[in-house]
N, CA, C and O atoms as CSV, one atom per row, in Angstrom:
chain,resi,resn,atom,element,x,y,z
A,1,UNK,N,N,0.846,-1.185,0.000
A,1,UNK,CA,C,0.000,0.000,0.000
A,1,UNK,C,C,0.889,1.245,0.000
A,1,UNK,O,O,1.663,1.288,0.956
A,2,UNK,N,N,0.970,2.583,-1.127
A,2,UNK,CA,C,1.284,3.510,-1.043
A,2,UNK,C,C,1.564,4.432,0.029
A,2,UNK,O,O,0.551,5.122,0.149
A,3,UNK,N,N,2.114,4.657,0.559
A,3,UNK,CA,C,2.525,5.445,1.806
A,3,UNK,C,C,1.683,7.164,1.107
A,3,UNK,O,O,1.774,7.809,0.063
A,4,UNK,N,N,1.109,7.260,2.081
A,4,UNK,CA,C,0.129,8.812,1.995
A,4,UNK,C,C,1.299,10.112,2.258
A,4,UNK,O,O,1.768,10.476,3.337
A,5,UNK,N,N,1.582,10.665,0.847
A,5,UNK,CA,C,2.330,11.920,1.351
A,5,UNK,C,C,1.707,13.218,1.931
A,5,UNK,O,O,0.690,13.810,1.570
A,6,UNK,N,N,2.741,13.554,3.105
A,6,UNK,CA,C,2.299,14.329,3.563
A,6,UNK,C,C,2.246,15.865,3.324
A,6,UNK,O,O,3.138,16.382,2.653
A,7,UNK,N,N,1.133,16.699,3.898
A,7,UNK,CA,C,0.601,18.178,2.884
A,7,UNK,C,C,1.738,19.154,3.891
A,7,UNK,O,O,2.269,18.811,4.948
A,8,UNK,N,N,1.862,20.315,3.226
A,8,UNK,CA,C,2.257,21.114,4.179
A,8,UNK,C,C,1.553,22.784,3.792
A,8,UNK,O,O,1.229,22.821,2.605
A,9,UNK,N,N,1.331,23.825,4.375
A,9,UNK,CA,C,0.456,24.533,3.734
A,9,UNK,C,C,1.882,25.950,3.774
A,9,UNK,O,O,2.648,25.905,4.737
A,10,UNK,N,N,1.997,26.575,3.183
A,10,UNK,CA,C,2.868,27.764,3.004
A,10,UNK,C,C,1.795,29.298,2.545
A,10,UNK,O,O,1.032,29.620,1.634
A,11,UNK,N,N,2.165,29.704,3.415
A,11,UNK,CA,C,1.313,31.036,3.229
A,11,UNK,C,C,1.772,32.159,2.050
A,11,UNK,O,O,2.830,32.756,2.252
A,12,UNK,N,N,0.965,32.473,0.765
A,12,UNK,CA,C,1.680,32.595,-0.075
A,12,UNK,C,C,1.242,34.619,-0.283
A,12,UNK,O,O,0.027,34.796,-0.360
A,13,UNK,N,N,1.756,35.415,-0.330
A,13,UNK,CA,C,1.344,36.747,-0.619
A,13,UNK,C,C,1.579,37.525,-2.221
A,13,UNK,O,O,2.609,37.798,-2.837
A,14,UNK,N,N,0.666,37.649,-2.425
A,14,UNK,CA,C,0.725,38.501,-3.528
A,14,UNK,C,C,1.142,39.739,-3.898
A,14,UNK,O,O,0.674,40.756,-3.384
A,15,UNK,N,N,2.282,39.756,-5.049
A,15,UNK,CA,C,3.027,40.943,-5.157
A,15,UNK,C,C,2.399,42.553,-5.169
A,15,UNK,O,O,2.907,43.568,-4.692
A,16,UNK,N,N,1.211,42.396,-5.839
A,16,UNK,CA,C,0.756,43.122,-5.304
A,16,UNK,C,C,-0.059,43.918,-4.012
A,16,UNK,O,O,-0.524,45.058,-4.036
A,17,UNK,N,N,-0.075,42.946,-2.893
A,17,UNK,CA,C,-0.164,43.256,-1.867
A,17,UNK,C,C,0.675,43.511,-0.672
A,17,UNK,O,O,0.371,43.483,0.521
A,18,UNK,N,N,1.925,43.795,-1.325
A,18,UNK,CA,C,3.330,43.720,-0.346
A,18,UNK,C,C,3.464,44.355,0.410
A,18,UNK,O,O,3.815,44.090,1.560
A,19,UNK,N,N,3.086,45.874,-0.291
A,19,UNK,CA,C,3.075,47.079,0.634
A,19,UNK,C,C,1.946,46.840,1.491
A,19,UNK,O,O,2.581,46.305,2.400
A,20,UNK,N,N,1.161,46.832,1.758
A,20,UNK,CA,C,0.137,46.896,2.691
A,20,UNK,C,C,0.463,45.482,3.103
A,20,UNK,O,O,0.206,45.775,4.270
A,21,UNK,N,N,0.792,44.241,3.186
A,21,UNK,CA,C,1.367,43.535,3.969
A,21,UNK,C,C,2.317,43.745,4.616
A,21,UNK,O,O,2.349,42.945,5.551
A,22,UNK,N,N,3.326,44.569,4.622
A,22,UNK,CA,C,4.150,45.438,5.442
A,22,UNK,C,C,3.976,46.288,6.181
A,22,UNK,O,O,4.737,46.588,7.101
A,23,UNK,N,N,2.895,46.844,5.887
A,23,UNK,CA,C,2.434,48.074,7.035
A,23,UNK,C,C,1.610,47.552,8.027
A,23,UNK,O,O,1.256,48.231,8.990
A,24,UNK,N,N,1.110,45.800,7.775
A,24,UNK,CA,C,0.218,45.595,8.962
A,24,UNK,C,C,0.515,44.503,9.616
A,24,UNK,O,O,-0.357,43.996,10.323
A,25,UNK,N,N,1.947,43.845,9.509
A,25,UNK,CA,C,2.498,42.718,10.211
A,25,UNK,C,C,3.493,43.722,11.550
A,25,UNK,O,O,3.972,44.852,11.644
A,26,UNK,N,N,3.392,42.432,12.427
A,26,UNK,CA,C,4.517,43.265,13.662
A,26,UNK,C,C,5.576,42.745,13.508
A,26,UNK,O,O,6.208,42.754,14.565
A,27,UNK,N,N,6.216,42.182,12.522
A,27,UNK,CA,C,7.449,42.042,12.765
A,27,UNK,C,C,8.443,41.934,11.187
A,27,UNK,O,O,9.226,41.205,10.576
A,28,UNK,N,N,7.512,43.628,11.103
A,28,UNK,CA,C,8.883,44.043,9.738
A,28,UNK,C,C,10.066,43.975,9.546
A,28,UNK,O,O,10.714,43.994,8.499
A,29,UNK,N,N,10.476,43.859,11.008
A,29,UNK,CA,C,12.240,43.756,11.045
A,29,UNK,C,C,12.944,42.492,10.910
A,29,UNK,O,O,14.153,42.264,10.934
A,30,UNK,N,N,12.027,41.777,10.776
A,30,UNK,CA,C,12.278,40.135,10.251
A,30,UNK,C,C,11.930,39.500,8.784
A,30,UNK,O,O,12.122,38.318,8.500
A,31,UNK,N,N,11.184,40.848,7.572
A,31,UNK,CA,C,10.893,40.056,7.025
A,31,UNK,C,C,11.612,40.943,5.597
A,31,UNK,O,O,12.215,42.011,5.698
A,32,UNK,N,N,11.349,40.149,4.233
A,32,UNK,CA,C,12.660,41.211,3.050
A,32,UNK,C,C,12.009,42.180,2.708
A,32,UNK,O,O,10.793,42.273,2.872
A,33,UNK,N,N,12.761,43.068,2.165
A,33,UNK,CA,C,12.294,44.083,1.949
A,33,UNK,C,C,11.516,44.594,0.376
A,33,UNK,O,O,10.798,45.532,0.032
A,34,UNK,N,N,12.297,43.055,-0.485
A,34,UNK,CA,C,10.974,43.677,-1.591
A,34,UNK,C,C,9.854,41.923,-1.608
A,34,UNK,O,O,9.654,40.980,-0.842
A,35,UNK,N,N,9.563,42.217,-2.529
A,35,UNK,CA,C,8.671,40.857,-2.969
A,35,UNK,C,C,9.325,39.863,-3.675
A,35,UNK,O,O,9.322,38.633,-3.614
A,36,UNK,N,N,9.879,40.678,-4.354
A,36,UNK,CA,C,10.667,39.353,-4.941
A,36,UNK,C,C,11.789,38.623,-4.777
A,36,UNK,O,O,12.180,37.756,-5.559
A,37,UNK,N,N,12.643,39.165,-3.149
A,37,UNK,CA,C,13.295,38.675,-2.420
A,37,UNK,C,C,12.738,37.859,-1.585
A,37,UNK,O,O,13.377,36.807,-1.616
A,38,UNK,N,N,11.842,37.799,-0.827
A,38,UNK,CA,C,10.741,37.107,-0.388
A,38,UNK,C,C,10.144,36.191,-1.326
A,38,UNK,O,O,9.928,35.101,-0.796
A,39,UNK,N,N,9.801,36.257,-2.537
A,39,UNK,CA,C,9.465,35.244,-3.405
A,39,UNK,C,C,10.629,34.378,-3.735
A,39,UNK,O,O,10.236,33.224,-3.902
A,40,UNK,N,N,11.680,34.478,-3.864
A,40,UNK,CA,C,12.422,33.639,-4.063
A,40,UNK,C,C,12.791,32.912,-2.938
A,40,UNK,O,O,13.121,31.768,-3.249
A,41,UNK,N,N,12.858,33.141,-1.763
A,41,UNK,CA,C,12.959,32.600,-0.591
A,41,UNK,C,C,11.969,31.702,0.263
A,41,UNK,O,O,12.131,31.106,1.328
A,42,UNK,N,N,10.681,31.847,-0.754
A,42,UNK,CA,C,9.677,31.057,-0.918
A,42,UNK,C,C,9.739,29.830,-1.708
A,42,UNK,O,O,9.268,28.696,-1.622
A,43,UNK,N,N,10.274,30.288,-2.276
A,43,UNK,CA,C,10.179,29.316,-3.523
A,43,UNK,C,C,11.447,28.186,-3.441
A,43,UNK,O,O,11.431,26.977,-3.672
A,44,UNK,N,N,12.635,29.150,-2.982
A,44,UNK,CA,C,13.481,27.860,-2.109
A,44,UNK,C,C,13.080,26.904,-1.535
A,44,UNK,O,O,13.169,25.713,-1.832
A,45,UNK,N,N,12.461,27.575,-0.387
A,45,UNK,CA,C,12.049,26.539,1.158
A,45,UNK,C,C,10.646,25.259,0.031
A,45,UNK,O,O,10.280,24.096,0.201
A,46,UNK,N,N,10.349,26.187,-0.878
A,46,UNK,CA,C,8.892,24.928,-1.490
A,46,UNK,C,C,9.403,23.848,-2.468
A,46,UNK,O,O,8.827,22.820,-2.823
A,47,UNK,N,N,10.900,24.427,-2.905
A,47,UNK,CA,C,11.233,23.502,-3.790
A,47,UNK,C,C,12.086,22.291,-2.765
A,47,UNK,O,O,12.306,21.175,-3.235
A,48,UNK,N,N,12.387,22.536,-1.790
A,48,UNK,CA,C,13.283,22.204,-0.682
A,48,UNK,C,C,12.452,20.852,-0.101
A,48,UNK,O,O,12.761,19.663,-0.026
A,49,UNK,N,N,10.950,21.803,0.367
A,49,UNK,CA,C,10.297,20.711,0.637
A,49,UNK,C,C,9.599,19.842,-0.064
A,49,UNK,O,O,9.080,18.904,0.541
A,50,UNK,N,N,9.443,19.961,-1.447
A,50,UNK,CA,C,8.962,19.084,-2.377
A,50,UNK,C,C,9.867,17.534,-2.106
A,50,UNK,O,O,9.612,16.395,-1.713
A,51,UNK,N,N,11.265,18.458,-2.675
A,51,UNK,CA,C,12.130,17.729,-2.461
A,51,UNK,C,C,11.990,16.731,-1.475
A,51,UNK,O,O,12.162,15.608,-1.949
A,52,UNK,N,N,11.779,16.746,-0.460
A,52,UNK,CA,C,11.581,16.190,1.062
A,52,UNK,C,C,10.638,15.331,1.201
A,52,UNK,O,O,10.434,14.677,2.224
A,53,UNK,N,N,9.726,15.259,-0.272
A,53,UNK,CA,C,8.661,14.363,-0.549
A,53,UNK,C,C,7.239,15.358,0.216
A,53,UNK,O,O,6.132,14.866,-0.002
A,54,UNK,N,N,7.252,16.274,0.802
A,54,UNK,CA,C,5.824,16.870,0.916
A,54,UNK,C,C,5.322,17.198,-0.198
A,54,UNK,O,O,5.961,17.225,-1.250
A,55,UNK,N,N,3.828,17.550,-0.048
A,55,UNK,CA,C,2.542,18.274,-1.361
A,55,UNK,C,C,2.993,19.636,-0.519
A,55,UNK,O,O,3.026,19.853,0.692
A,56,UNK,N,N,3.190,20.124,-1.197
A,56,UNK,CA,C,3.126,21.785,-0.400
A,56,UNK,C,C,1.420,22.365,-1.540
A,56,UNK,O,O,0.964,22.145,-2.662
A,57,UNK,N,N,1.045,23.200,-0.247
A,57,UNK,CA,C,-0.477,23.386,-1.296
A,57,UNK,C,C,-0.090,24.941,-0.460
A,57,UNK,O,O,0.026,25.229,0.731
A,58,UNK,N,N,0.016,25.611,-1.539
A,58,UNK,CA,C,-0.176,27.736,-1.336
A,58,UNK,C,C,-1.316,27.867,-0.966
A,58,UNK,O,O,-2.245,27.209,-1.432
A,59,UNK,N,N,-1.434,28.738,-0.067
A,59,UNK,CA,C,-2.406,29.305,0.760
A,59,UNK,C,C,-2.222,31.031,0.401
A,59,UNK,O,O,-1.411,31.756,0.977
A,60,UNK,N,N,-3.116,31.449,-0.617
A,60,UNK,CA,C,-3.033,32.856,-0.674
A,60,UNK,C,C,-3.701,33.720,0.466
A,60,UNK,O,O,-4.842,33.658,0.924
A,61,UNK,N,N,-2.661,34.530,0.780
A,61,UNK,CA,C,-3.015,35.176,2.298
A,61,UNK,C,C,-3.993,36.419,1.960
A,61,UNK,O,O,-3.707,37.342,1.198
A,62,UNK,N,N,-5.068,36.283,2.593
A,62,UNK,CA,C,-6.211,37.475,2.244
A,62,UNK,C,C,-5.811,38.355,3.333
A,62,UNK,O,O,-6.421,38.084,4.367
A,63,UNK,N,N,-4.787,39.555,3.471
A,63,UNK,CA,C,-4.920,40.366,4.326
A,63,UNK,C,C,-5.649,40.959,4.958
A,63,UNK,O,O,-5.256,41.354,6.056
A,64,UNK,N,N,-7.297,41.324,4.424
A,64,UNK,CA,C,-8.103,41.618,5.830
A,64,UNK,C,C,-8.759,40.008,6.823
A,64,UNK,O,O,-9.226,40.065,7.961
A,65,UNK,N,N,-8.608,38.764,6.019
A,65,UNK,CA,C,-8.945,37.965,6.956
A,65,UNK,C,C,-8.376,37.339,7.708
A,65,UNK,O,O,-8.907,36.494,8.428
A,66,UNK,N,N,-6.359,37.815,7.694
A,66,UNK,CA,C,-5.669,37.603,8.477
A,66,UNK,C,C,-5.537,39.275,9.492
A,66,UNK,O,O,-4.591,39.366,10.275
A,67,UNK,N,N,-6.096,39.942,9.423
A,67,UNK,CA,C,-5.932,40.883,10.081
A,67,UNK,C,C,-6.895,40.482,10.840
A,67,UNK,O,O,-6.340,40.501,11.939
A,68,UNK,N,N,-8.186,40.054,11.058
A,68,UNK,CA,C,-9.175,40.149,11.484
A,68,UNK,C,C,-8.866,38.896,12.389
A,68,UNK,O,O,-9.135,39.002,13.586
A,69,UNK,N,N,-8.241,37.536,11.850
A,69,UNK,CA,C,-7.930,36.465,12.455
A,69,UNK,C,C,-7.293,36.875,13.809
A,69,UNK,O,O,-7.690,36.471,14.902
A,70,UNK,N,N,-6.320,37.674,13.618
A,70,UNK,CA,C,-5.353,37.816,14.600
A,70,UNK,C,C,-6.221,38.791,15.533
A,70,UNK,O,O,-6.644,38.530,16.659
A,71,UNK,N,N,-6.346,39.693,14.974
A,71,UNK,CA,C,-7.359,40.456,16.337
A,71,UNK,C,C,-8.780,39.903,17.033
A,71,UNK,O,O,-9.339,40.477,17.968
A,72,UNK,N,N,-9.183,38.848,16.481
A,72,UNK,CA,C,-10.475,38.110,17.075
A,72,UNK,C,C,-9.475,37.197,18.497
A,72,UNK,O,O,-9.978,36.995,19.602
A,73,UNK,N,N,-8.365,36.861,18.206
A,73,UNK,CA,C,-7.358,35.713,19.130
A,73,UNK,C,C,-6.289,36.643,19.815
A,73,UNK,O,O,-5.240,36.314,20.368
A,74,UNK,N,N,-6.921,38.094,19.600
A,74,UNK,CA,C,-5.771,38.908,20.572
A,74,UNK,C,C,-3.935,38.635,20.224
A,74,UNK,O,O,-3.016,38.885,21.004
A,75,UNK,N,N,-3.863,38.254,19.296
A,75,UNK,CA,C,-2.359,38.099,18.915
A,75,UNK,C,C,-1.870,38.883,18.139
A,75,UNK,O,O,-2.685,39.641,17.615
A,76,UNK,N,N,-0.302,39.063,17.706
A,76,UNK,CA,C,0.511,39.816,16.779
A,76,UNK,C,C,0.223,39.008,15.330
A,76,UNK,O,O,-0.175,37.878,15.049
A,77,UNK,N,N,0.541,39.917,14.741
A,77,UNK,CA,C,-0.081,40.027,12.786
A,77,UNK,C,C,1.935,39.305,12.970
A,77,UNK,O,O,2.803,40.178,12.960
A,78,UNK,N,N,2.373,37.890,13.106
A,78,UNK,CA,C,3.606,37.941,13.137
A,78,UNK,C,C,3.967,36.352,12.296
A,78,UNK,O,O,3.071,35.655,11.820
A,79,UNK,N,N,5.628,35.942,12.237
A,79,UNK,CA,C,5.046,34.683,11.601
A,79,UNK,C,C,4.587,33.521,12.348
A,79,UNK,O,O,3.989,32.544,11.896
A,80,UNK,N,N,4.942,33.750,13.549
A,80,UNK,CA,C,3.860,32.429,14.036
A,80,UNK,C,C,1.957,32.805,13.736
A,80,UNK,O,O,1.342,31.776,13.457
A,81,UNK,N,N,1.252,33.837,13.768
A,81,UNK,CA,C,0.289,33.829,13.841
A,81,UNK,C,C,-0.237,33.728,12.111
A,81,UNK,O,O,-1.392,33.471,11.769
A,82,UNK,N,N,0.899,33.994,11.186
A,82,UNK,CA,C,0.668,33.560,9.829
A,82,UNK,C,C,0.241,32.478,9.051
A,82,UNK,O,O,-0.533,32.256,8.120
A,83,UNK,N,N,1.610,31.451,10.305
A,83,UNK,CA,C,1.263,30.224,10.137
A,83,UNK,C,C,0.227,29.521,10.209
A,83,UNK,O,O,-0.345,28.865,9.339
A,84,UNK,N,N,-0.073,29.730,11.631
A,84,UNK,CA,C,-1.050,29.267,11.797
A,84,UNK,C,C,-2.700,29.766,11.477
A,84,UNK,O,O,-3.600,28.974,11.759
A,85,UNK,N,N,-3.032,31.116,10.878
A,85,UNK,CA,C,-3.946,31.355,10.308
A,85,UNK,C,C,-3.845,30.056,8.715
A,85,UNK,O,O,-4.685,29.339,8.171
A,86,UNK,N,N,-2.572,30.282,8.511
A,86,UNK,CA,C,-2.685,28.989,6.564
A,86,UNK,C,C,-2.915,27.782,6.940
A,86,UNK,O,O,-3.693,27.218,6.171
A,87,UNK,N,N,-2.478,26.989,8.018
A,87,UNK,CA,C,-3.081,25.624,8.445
A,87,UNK,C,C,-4.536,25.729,9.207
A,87,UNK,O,O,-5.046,24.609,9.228
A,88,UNK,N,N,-5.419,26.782,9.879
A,88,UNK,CA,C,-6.812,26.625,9.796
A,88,UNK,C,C,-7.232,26.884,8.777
A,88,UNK,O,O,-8.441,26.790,8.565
């Protein structure tokens, strides 16, 4: 029997939403400064984990329903709360 590969979800942002994804995360000082430095650094870690045998499945990040996520759970707009908004 096929062994079930496992999913992993990566939170994916759209270039055109960069700027205003920058102005509403708390922890700008951790993250690149254009998009397409960030996209490629995406695209590393997805080819990385393909590699690794995961399904990676993109999760396009809707910035007001991660804004809203995080303030309904009292938390920082940060990457742990990123994460875990793309795996619910």
């Amino acid at each position: 029997m096929p062994q079930k590969m496992m999913s992993v979800k990566m939170a994916f942002n759209k270039k055109e939403d960069w700027e205003n994804f920058l102005g509403i995360i708390d922890d700008r000082q951790n993250m690149y400064d254009t998009w397409d430095e960030w996209h490629e650094a995406y695209l590393k870690l997805k080819n990385q984990l393909i590699s690794e045998g995961f399904e990676v499945i993109d999760v396009e990040v809707d910035l007001n329903k991660l804004a809203k996520y995080c303030r309904s759970k009292g938390i920082k707009i940060d990457g742990k709360a990123r994460s875990q908004f793309v795996q619910e």
